[in-house]
C-alpha positions as CSV (number, residue, x, y, z in Angstrom):
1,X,121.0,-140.0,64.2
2,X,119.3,-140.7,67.0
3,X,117.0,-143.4,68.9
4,X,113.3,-141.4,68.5
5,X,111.8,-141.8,65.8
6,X,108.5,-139.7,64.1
7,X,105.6,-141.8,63.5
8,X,102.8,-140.5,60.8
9,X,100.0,-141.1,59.0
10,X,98.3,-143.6,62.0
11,X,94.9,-145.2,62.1
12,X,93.2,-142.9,64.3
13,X,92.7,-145.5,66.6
14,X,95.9,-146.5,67.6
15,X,96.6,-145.4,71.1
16,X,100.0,-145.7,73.0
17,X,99.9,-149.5,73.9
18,X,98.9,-150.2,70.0
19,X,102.7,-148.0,68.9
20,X,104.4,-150.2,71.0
21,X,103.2,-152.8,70.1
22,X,103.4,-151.9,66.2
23,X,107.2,-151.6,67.3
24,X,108.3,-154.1,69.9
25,X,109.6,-156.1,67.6
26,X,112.9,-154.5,66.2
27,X,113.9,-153.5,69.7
28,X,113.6,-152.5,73.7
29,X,110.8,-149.4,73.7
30,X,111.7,-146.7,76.1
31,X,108.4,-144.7,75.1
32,X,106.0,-145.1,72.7
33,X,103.4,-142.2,72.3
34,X,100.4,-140.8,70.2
35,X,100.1,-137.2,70.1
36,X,96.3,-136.3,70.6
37,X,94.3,-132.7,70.5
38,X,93.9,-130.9,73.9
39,X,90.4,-130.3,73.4
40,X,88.8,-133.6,72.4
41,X,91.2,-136.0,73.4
42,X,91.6,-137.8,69.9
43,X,94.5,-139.1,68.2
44,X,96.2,-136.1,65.6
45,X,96.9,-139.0,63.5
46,X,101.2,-139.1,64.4
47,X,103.3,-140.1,67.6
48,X,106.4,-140.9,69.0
49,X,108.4,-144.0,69.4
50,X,112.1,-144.4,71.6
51,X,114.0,-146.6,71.5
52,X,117.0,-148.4,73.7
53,X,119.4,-147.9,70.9
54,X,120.2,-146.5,67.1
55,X,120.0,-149.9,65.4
56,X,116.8,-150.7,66.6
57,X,115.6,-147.5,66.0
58,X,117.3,-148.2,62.2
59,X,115.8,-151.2,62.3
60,X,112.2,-150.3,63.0
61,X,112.7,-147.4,60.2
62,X,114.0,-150.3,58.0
63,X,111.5,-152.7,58.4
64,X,107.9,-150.4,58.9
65,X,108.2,-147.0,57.2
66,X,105.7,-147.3,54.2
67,X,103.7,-150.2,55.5
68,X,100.1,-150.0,55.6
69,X,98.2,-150.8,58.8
70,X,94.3,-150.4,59.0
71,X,94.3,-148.9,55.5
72,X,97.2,-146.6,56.2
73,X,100.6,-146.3,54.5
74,X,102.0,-144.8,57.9
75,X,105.5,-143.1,57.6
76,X,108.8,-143.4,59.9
77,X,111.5,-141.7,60.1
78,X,114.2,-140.2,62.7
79,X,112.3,-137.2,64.7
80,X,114.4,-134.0,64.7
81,X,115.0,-131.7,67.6
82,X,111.6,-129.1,67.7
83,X,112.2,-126.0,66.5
84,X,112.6,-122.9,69.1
């Protein structure tokens, strides 16, 4: 496991400050970022959240993954290495 999790399925209008603070609460935040298109600047709808540790990041998975915010069911889970 590790302590970066895969965010998915967000409100479009969550921004950066708005995943942290969708977060801070299981744990210390080392990053927390939306991914957004190159071209028009808006949010692709999934981010990125790191935390200090593995049991807050087991936590956050624990206690958020399914829970709908603005409408959304958003999904978390542990982010895997990109693939080469």
């Amino acid at each position: 496991m590790s302590n970066k999790l895969f965010v998915g399925n967000l409100p479009w209008s969550t921004d950066d400050q708005g995943l942290q603070t969708m977060f801070e609460e299981f744990g210390e935040i080392v990053s927390a970022r939306v991914i957004t298109d190159r071209e028009s600047g808006r949010s692709r709808g999934f981010g990125f959240v790191e935390f200090a540790d593995e049991a807050a990041a087991q936590a956050a998975v624990d206690g958020i993954n399914g829970k709908e915010i603005d409408g959304r069911a958003i999904n978390v889970d542990f982010a895997r290495p990109a693939q080469e």
